[in-house]
C-alpha positions in Angstrom: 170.6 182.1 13.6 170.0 182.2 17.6 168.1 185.2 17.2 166.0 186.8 14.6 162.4 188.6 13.7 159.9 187.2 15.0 156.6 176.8 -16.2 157.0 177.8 -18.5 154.4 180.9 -19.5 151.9 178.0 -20.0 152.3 177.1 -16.2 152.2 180.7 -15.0 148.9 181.1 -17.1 147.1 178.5 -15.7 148.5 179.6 -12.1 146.1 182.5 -12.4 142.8 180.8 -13.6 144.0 178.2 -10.8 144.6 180.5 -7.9 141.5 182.1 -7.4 139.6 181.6 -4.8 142.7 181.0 -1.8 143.6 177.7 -0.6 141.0 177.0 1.6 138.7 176.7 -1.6 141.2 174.7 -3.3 140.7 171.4 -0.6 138.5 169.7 1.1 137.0 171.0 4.3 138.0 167.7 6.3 141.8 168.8 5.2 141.8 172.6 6.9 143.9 173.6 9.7 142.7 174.0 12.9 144.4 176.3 15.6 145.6 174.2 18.0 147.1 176.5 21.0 146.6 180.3 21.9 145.7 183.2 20.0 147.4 185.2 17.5 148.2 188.5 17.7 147.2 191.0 14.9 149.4 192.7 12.2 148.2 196.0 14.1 149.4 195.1 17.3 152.5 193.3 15.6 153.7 196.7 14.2 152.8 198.7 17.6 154.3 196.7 19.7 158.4 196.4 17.2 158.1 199.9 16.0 159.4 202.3 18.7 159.9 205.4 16.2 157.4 207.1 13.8 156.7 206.6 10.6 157.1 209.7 8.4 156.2 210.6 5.0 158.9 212.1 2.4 159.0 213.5 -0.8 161.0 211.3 -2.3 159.5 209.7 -5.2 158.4 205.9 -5.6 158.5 203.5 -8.0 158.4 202.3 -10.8 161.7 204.0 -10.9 164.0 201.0 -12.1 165.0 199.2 -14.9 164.9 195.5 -15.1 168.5 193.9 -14.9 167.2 190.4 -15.8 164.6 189.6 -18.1 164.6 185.5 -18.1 161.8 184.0 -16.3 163.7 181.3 -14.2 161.2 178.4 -14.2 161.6 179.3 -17.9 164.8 178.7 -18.3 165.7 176.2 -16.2 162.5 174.1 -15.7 162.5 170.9 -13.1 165.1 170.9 -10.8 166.9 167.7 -9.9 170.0 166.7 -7.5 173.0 165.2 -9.5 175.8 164.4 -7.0 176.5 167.1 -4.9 175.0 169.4 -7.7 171.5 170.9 -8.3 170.9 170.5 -12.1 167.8 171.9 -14.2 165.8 170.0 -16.7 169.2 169.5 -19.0 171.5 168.2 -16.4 173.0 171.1 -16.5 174.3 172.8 -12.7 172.3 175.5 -11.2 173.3 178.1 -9.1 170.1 180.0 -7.3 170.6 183.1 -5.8 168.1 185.2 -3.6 165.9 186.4 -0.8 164.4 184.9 2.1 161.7 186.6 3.7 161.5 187.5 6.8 159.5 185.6 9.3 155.5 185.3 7.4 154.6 186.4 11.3 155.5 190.2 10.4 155.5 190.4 6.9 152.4 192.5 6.8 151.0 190.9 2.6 154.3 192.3 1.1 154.6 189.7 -1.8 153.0 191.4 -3.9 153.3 191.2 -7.6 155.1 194.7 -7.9 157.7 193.1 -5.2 157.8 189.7 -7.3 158.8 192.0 -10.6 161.2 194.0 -8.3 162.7 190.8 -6.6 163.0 188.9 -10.2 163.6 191.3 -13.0 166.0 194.1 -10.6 167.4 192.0 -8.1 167.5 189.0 -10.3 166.4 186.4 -7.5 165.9 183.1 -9.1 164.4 181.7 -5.6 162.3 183.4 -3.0 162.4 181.7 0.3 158.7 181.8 2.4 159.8 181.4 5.9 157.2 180.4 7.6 157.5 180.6 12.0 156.1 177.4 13.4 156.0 179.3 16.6 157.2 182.5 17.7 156.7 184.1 21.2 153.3 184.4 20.6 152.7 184.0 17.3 153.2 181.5 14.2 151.7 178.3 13.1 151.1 176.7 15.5 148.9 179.1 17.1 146.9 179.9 13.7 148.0 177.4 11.3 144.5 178.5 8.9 145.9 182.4 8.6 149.1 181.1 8.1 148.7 177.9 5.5 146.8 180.7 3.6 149.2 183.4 3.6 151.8 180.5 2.1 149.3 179.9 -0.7 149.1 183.7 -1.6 152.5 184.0 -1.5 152.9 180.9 -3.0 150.7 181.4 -6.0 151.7 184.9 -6.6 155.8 183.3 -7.0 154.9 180.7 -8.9 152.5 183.2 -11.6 155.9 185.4 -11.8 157.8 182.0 -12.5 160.5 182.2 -9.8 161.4 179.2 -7.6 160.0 179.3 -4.0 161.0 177.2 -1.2 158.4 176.5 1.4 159.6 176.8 4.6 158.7 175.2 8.2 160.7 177.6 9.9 161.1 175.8 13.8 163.3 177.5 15.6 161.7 178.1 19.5 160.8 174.8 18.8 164.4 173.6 17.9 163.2 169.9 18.0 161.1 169.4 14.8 159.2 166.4 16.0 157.4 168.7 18.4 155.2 169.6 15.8 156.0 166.6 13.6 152.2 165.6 13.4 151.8 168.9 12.4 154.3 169.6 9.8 153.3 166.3 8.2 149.5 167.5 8.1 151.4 171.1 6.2 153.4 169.4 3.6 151.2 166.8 2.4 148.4 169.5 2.4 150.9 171.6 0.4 152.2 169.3 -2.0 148.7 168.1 -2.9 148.3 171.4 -4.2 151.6 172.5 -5.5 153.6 168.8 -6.5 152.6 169.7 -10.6 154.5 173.1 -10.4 158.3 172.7 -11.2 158.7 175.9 -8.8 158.3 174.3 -5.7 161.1 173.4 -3.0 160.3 172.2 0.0 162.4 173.1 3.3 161.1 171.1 6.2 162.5 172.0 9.2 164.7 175.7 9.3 167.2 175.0 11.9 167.2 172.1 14.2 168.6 172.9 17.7 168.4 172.9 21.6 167.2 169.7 23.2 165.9 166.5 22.3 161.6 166.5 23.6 161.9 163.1 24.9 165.3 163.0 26.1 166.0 166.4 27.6 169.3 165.0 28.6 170.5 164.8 25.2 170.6 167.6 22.0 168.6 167.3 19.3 171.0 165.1 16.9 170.7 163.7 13.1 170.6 160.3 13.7 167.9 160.4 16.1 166.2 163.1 16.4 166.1 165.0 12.6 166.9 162.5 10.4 163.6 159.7 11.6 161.2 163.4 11.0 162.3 163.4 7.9 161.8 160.4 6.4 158.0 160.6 7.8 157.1 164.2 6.4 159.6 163.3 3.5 156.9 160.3 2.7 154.0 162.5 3.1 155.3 165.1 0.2 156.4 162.1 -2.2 152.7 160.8 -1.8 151.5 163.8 -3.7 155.2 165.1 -5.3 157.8 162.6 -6.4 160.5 164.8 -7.7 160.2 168.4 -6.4 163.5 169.1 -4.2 163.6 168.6 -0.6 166.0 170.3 2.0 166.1 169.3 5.0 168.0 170.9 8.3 171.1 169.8 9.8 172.1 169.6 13.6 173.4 172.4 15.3 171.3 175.5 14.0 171.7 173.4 10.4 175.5 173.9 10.9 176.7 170.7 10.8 175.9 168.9 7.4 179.2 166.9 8.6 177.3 164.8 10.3 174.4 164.4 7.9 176.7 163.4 5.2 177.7 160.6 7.2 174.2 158.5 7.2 172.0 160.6 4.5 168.8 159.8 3.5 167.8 157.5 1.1 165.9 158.8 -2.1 166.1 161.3 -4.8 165.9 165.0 -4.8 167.2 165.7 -1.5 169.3 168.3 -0.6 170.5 169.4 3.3 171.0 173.1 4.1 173.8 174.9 5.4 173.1 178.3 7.3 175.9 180.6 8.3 176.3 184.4 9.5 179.7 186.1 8.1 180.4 188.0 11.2 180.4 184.7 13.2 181.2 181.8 11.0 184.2 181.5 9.4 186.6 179.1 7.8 185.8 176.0 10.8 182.6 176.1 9.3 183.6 176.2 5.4 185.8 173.0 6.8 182.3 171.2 7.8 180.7 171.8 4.5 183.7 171.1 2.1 183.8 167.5 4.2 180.1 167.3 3.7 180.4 167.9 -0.4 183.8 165.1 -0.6 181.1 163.0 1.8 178.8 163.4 -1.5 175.9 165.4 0.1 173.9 167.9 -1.8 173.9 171.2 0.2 171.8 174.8 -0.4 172.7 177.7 1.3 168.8 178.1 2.4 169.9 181.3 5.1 173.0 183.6 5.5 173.6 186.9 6.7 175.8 189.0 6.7 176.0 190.0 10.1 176.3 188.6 13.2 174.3 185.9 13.9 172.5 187.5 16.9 171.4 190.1 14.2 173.7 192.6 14.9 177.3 193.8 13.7 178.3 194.2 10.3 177.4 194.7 7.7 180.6 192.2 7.3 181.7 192.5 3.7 185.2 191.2 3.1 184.1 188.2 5.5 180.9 187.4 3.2 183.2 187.4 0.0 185.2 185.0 1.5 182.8 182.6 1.7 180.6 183.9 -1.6 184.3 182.8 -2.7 183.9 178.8 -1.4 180.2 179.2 -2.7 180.8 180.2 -6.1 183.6 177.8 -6.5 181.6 174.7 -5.2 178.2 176.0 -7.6 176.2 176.1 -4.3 172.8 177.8 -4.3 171.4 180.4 -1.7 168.8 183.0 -0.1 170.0 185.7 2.0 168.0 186.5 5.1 166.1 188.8 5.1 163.4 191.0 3.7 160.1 192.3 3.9 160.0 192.2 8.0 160.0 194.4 11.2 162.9 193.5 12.8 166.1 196.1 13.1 169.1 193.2 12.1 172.1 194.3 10.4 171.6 191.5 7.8 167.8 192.8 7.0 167.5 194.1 2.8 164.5 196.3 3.8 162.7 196.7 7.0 159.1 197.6 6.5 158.8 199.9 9.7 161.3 202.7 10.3 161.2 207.2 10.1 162.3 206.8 6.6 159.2 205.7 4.2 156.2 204.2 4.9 155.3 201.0 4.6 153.0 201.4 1.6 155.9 203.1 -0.2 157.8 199.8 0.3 155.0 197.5 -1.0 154.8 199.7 -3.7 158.3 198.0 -4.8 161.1 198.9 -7.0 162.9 200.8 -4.5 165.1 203.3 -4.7 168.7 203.0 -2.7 168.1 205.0 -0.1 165.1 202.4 1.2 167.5 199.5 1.3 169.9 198.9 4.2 173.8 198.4 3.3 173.2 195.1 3.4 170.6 195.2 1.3 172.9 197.3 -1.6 175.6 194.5 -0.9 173.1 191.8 -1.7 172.0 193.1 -4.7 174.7 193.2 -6.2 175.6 189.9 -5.1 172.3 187.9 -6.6 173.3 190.2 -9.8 176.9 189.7 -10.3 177.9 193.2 -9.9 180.8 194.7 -8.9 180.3 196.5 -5.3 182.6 199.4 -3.8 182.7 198.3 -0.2 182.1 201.6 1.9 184.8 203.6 3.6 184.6 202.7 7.7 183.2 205.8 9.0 
């Protein structure tokens, strides 16, 4: 997207007694981030500076107002994850279709994974997969300019997932920094720091680099590429999480704004548990880019849907529904897992679930969770119903 905002109950038990204390606790001082350019800027000044109406209170009534739709842990169910051909299979062998949320960028999520929102996400949305994206660097903000705030809001988030037994795919969201070996050293330094921690938990997926794009860092002549540009990153921060993890899934971007897993398929990776993602925007992609993945999938290469929208992909437009069921059509027939982006940020996109800051509730009434219709977006009701299986009455135009 070219624009966007800035194991089982034994397993979840021992998360708790295990995640006390943050991650900085959890490894050795030598292994801590260190900021490495800039300054961030706060949550305070984060929310002053995207929120250009007031927040006011209502009378409407908050949660817990809802009543779980699905009560089966996933982690539960389906345990370790694999890659079987073009499929992702659970602990049986058996084909596994994921479905849910990613967040918005970590950069203006403001602590919103809380465990009321895990319950919410899980047991009334159904999500089966919560996506962290983490921004390597924003404008001003991300990783890269405090990688310690940031590897620690991960771990929160992280451990809070994994105690609620969803899957969770870590994400090194790049996308100013559309060449991932910018911050190669970096993201190497993340995942291996990561997967020390996290490689025993079945709930872990690893996305390493969002959506490759723009041009190549030592060849500004040339656009960033699989053959030589994404595909030699991965193998190297590929390496680094096997050291510590040797089965948890990988994904890894595809040229293009990870459009063209076409190309991909056509000199993969070597190794197991590897999957390539395919990111699309139903007011803006269409059937030329269905083609690409269906020739990617005969090709023999594993995709998950890690982003899609269902607007525009600038953001706007939409909400674009008999577009997204065409391709929730080609998804569901090919068993191919997904997150839809977005929720829990700032920004005003079409495709955004539930935007924290707006005139119409207050922020802590959306942390408080299970919210009621009127806080979610259309796209938001559309999605739901989507990660649920419902039927959905597409709205009257006007």
């Amino acid at each position: 997207m070219k624009s966007k905002c800035f194991e089982i109950v034994l397993v979840s038990v021992l998360s708790f007694a295990l995640f006390t204390g943050g991650c900085s606790s959890r490894l050795p001082a030598e292994t801590l981030p260190v900021m490495t350019e800039g300054a961030p800027v706060s949550l305070e000044s984060l929310a002053e500076t995207e929120v250009s109406e007031s927040v006011v209170e209502t009378e409407a009534a908050i949660g817990p107002m809802s009543t779980p739709q699905v009560t089966d842990i996933p982690v539960e169910v389906n345990g370790q994850l694999s890659v079987s051909g073009t499929s992702l299979v659970n602990e049986n062998g058996e084909p596994v279709q994921l479905r849910g949320m990613s967040s918005c960028g970590l950069i203006s999520t403001y602590n919103f994974f809380s465990d009321d929102v895990a319950d919410t996400l899980i047991q009334d949305w159904g999500c089966s997969v919560i996506r962290l994206a983490m921004t390597t660097r924003g404008y001003d903000n991300g990783y890269t300019y405090d990688p310690e705030r940031y590897f620690e809001d991960v771990c929160t988030y992280t451990d809070t997932l994994i105690a609620h037994g969803v899957y969770v795919i870590i994400d090194w969201h790049i996308l100013y920094d559309g060449d991932p070996n910018e911050y190669k050293e970096e993201a190497i330094d993340f995942f291996s720091r990561i997967s020390s921690l996290y490689g025993e938990y079945p709930n872990v997926i690893y996305e390493i680099c969002n959506e490759p794009n723009g041009e190549r860092i030592d060849d500004p002549e040339q656009a960033v590429d699989w053959n030589n540009t994404i595909r030699p990153y991965a193998e190297e921060v590929i390496a680094a999480i096997r050291e510590n993890d040797p089965d948890n899934i990988i994904i890894v971007g595809t040229p293009n704004w990870s459009q063209d897993v076409d190309e991909a398929s056509l000199n993969p990776l070597s190794g197991d548990n590897i999957m390539y993602t395919l990111h699309f925007y139903a007011g803006s992609h269409g059937q030329d880019l269905r083609d690409k993945a269906q020739t990617a999938l005969d090709n023999g290469l594993p995709i998950f849907i890690t982003e899609w929208g269902t607007s525009q992909d600038s953001g706007g437009g939409g909400v674009y529904y008999e577009e997204t069921n065409e391709w929730m059509e080609f998804i569901n027939e090919n068993g191919l897992s997904w997150c839809n982006w977005s929720i829990g940020g700032s920004n005003t996109e079409s495709s955004n679930a539930l935007r924290l800051y707006s005139n119409n509730f207050t922020v802590e009434q959306k942390i408080a969770a299970h919210w009621p219709d009127e806080m979610l977006s259309p796209s938001g009701l559309f999605v739901r119903a989507l990660i649920l299986g419902q039927d959905f009455e597409i709205p009257e135009e006007g």
